[in-house]
C-alpha positions in Angstrom: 141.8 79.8 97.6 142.8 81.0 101.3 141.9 84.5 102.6 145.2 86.3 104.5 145.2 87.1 108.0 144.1 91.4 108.2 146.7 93.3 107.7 147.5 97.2 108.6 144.5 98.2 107.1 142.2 95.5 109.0 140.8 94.3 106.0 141.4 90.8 105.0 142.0 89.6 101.7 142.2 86.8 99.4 145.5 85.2 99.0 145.8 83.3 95.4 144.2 85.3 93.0 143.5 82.6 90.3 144.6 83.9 86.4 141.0 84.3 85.5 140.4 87.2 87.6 142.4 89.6 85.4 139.5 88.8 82.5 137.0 89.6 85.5 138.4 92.7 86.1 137.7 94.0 82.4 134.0 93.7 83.3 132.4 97.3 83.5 131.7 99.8 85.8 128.6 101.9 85.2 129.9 104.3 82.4 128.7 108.1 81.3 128.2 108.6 77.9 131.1 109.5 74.9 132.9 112.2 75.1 135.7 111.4 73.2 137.6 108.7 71.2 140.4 107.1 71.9 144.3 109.2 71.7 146.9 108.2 69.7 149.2 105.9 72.0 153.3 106.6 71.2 156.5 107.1 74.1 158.6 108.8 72.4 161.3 110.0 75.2 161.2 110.1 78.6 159.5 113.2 78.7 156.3 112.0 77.3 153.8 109.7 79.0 150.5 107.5 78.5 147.7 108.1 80.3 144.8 106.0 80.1 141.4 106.7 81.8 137.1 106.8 81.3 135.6 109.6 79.3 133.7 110.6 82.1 133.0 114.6 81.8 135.8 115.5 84.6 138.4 113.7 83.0 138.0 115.4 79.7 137.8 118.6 81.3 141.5 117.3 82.5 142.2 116.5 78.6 141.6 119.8 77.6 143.7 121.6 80.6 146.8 119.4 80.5 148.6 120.8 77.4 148.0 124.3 78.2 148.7 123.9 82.0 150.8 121.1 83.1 152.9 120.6 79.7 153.4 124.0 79.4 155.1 124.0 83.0 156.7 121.0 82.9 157.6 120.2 79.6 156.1 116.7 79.9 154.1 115.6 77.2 150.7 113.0 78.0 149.3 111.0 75.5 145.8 110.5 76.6 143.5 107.2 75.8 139.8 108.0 76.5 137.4 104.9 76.5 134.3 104.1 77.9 134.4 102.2 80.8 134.0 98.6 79.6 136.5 99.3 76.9 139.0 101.0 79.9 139.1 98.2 82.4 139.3 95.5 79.4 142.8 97.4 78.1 143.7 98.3 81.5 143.4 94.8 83.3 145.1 93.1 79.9 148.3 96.0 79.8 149.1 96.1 84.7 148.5 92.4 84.4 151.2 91.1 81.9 152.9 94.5 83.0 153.7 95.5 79.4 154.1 98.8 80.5 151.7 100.7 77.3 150.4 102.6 79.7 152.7 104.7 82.8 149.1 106.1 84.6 145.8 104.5 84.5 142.6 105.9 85.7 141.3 102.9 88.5 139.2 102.8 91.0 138.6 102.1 94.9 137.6 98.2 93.9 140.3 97.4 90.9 143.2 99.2 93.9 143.5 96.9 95.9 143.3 94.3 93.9 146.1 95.4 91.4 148.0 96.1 94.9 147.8 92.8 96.0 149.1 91.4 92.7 152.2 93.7 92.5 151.0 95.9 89.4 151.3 99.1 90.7 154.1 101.2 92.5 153.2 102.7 95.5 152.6 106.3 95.8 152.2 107.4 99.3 156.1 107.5 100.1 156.3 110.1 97.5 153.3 111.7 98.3 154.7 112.1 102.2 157.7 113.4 101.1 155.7 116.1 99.0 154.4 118.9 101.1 152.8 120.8 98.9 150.7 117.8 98.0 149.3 117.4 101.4 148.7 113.8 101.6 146.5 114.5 104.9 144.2 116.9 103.4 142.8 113.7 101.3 139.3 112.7 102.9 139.6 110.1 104.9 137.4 107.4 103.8 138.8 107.8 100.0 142.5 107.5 101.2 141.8 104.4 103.3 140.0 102.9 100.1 142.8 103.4 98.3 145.1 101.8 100.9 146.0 98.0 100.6 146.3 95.3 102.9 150.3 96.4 104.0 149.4 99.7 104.9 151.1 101.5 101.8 148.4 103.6 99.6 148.7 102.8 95.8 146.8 105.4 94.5 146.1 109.1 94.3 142.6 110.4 93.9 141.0 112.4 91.3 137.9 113.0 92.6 135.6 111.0 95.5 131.9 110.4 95.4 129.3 108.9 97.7 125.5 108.9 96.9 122.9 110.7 97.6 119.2 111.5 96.9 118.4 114.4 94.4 115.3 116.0 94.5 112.6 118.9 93.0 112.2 120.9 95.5 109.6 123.4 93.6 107.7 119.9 92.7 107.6 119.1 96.5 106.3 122.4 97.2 103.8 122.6 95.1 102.6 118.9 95.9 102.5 120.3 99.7 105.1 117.7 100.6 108.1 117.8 102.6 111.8 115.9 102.0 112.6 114.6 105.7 116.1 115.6 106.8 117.2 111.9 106.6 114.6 109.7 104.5 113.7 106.5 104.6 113.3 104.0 101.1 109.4 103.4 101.6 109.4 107.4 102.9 110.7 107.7 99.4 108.2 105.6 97.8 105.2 107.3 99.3 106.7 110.7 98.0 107.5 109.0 94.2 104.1 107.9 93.9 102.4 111.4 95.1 105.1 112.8 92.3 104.7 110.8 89.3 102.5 113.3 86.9 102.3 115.7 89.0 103.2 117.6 85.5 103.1 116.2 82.2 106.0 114.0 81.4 107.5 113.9 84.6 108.1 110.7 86.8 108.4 110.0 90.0 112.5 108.9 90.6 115.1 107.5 88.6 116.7 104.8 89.1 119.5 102.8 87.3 118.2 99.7 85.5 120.8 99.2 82.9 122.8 95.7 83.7 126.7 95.9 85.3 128.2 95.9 88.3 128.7 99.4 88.5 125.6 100.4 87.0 122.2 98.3 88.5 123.9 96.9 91.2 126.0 99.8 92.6 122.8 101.2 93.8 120.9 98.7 94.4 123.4 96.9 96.8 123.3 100.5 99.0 119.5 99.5 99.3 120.6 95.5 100.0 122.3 96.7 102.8 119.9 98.8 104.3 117.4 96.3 104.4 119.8 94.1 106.2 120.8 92.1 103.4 124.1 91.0 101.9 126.2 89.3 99.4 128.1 86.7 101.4 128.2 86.5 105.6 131.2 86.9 106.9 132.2 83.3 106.7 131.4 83.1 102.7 128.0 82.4 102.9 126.3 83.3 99.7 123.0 85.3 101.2 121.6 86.5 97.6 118.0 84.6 97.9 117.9 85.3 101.3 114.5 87.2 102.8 116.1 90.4 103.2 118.4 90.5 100.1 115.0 89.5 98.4 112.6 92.2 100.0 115.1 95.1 99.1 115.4 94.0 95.5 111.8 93.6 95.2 111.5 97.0 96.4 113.9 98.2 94.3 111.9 96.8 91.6 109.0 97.6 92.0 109.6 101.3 92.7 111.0 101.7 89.8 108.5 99.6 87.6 105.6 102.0 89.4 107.6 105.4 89.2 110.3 105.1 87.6 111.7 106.0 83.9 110.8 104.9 80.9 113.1 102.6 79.4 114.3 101.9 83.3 115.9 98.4 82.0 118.5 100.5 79.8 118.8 103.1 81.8 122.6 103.9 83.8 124.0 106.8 85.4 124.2 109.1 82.3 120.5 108.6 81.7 118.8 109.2 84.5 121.5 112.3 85.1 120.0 113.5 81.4 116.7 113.0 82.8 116.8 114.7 85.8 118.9 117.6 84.0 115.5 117.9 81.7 112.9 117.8 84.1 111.7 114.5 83.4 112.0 113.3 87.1 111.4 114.4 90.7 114.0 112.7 92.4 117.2 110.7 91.9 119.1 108.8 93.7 122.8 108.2 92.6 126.3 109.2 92.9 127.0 112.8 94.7 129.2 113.1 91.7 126.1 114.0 89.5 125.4 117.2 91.2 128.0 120.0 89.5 126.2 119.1 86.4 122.7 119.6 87.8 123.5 122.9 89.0 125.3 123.9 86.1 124.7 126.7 83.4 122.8 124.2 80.7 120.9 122.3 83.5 117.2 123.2 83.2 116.8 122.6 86.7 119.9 124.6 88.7 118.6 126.0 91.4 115.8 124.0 92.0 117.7 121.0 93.4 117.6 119.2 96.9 120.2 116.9 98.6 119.2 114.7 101.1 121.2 111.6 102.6 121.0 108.2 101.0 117.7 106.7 102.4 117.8 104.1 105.1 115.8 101.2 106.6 117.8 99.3 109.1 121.2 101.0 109.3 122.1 104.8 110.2 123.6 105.7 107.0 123.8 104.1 103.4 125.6 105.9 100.6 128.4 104.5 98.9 131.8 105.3 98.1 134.0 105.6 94.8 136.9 107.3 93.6 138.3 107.3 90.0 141.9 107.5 91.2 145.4 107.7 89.3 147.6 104.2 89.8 151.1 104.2 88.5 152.1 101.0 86.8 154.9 99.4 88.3 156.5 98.2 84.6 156.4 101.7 83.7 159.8 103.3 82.9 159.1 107.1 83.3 158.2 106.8 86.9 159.0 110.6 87.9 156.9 111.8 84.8 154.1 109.8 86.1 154.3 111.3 89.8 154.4 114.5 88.6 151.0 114.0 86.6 149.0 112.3 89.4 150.4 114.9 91.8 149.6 117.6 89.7 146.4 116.0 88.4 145.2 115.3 92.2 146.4 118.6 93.7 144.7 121.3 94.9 145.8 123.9 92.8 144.4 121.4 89.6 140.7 122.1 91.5 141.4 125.8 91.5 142.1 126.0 88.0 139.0 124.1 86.8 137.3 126.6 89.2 138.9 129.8 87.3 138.7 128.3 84.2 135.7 126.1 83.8 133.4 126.9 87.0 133.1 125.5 90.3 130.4 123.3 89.3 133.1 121.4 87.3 135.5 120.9 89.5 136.5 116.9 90.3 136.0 117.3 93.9 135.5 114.9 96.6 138.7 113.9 97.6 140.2 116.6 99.9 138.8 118.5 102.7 140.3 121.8 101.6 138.3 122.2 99.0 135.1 122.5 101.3 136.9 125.3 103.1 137.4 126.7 100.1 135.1 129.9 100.1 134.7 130.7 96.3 134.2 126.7 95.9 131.5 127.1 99.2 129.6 129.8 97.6 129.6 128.4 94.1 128.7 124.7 95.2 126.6 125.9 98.2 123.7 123.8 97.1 125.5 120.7 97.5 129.1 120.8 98.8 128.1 120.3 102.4 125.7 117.1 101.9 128.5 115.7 99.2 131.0 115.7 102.0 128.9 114.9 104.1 128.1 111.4 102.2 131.9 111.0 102.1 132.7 111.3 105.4 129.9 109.2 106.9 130.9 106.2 104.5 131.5 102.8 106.1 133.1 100.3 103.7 134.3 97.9 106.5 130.8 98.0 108.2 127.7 98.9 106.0 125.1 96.4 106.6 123.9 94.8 109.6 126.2 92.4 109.9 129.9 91.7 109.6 131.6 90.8 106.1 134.5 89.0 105.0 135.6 92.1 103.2 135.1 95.5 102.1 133.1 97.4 100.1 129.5 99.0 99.9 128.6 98.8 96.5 130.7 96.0 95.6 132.5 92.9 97.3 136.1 93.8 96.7 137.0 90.3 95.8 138.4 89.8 91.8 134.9 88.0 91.0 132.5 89.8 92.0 132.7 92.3 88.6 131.7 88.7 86.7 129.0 88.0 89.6 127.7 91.7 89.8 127.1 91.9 86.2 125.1 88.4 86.0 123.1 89.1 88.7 122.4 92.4 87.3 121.5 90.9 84.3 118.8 89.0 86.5 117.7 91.6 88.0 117.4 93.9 84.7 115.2 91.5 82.9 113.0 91.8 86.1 112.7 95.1 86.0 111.7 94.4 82.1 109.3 92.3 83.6 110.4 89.5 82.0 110.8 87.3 84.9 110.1 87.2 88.9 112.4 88.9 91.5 112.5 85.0 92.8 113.7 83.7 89.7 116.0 86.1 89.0 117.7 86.0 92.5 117.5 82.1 92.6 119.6 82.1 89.5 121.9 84.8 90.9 122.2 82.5 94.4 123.6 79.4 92.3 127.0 82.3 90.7 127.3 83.5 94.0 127.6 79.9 96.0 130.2 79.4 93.1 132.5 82.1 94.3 131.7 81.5 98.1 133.2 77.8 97.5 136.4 79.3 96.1 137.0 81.4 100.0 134.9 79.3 102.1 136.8 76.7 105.0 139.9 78.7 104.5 
């Protein structure tokens, strides 16, 4: 397999993608619980399209808005498939790969973008999105539109909402410890206050932190913390670095945090749990997407109010939070291409954030994505408690350079090569049954070393 020469966007990418990777892809992100099952898939005319996407909280939101709103107005009718996000990127790999055209608009993200670029799957937006004023193509955070930018220059996909990470905390619980969140922590300063936290009141641990295996779940974290440290997955020339001394020190940190102060049931726990936790006062601190705070702060959240933001902690580098988008990508094969646009431009618009605002509250709106919104003064005022640190986290995110050394290509919480969804999920399968203490950090990162020298052979030389 040869890498490409950088192109526009100086990233450099694989050339052959080999006919495996399309299964990789399937492989699953970290996903929030059910919300809803799957719609009823039919194209009737060419007013009518398919829509297929994760049944993460904002997107159903979306569900419930579109025929009241955007059918209403247009006259377009969506179908809507809502799956989990295993089930999502298995469909949606299988349908943009043989380009069989079930599916117009897919919900992917920052990693699957390029990717599906690359391989000619998806029809690029930003032409239609320059010639769109109202759309206002430069009001899209930065970082999120380069991510969704492929190696020719050309962006393929239009966001629905952005995230980064950041750490979550009680601050009642801090004050009545006597301690004190530093402006920008450190891991082991993070550590010293979990320890001093855990039963501080009955029931309540010291952090969450996502054990559940998957790329997106255990590892998207995780890797932040690699990084840090001064680890990484491969060195710039495909060198697989997974047992190395400081890939190994931040996972046994990792680990043992949250063995010693973490969650109960930490090996099965993702995202949605340790959200649900934190919701219900059953942690002090959190660390994960930025994403999770509208739902903190919300009206059924038994801690709104009493929430912190502070930057993802560091060790060795000046920032470390991570960067996501669920975004909208039009499939090339598709043959209602307008009806498509106009959903993803109404979908990723502003006036789409103002009406979850009206209608659903502030909290609830998928923002992230465009720098309007933080101008926004209803939004400011609503969100006050975490709107500046969640753009903040966007803004400061370096996907071409978040370690301490250079990579071969981009990504924070991933390696945005076509394998490493297989290789992120084994390894985190490793990893989890550590945390289970079923076997040594060692053991589960010598394993892990072995998968990853596999892919490194595939890029290395070339």
């Amino acid at each position: 397999m040869r890498a490409r020469p950088r192109g526009k966007s100086g990233r450099r990418h694989p050339g052959r993608i080999v006919r495996q990777t399309a299964v990789a892809l399937a492989v699953i992100l970290a996903a929030a619980g059910c919300y809803r099952g799957a719609g009823d898939v039919g194209n009737s005319g060419r007013n009518t399209i398919n829509v297929l996407m994760v049944n993460n909280p904002q997107m159903v939101d979306l569900q419930r808005l579109t025929v009241e709103h955007f059918t209403k107005e247009t006259g377009i009718k969506v179908n809507f498939t809502v799956l989990p996000e295993d089930d999502l990127r298995d469909k949606m790999s299988q349908d943009f790969s043989s380009q069989a055209g079930q599916y117009d608009v897919a919900g992917l993200s920052n990693y699957e973008t390029p990717i599906y670029a690359r391989n000619g799957w998806l029809t690029e937006l930003g032409t239609r999105a320059a010639k769109d004023p109202a759309f206002d193509q430069g009001d899209i955070l930065t970082p999120v539109r380069q991510s969704l930018t492929a190696a020719d220059g050309k962006v393929y996909a239009e966001p629905f909402y952005g995230e980064s990470s950041f750490l979550m905390y009680r601050k009642d619980l801090l004050k009545a410890a006597g301690l004190t969140m530093p402006a920008r922590p450190t891991w082991h300063q993070v550590a010293a206050l979990a320890a001093k936290l855990d039963g501080i009141r009955k029931g309540v641990k010291g952090i969450c932190l996502r054990g559940r295996p998957g790329w997106g779940q255990l590892i998207a974290p995780l890797t932040t913390v690699v990084n840090t440290f001064g680890g990484t997955w491969f060195t710039k020339d495909w060198q697989a670095k997974v047992d190395s001394p400081e890939f190994t020190r931040a996972t046994q940190f990792y680990v043992d945090l949250v063995r010693a102060h973490g969650e109960p049931g930490a090996p099965q726990a993702g995202y949605t749990e340790c959200l649900n936790d934190m919701q219900q006062g059953r942690v002090a601190m959190w660390y994960d997407a930025t994403a999770g705070a509208g739902s903190l702060e919300s009206s059924d959240s038994k801690v709104a109010g009493k929430v912190g933001y502070a930057p993802a902690p560091v060790e060795r580098t000046a920032v470390s939070g991570w960067l996501y988008t669920w975004a909208w990508g039009l499939q090339k094969a598709s043959t209602h291409q307008d009806a498509a646009w106009q959903f993803i431009r109404w979908a990723s618009s502003k006036s789409y954030e103002r009406l979850v605002g009206r209608e659903l509250g502030w909290s609830k709106v998928p923002g992230g994505k465009r720098a309007s919104l933080y101008r926004d003064p209803e939004y400011t005022r609503s969100a006050r408690a975490f709107a500046g640190p969640t753009e903040r986290a966007i803004s400061s995110a370096r996907p071409d350079n978040p370690g301490v050394q250079p990579r071969p290509v981009p990504g924070i919480q991933f390696v945005d090569i076509p394998e490493f969804s297989d290789l992120g999920t084994k390894t985190s399968q490793e990893i989890s049954s550590a945390i289970a203490g079923k076997q040594s950090v060692a053991a589960a990162l010598r394993h892990s070393q072995r998968l990853a020298e596999e892919v490194a052979r595939a890029y290395a030389g070339h």
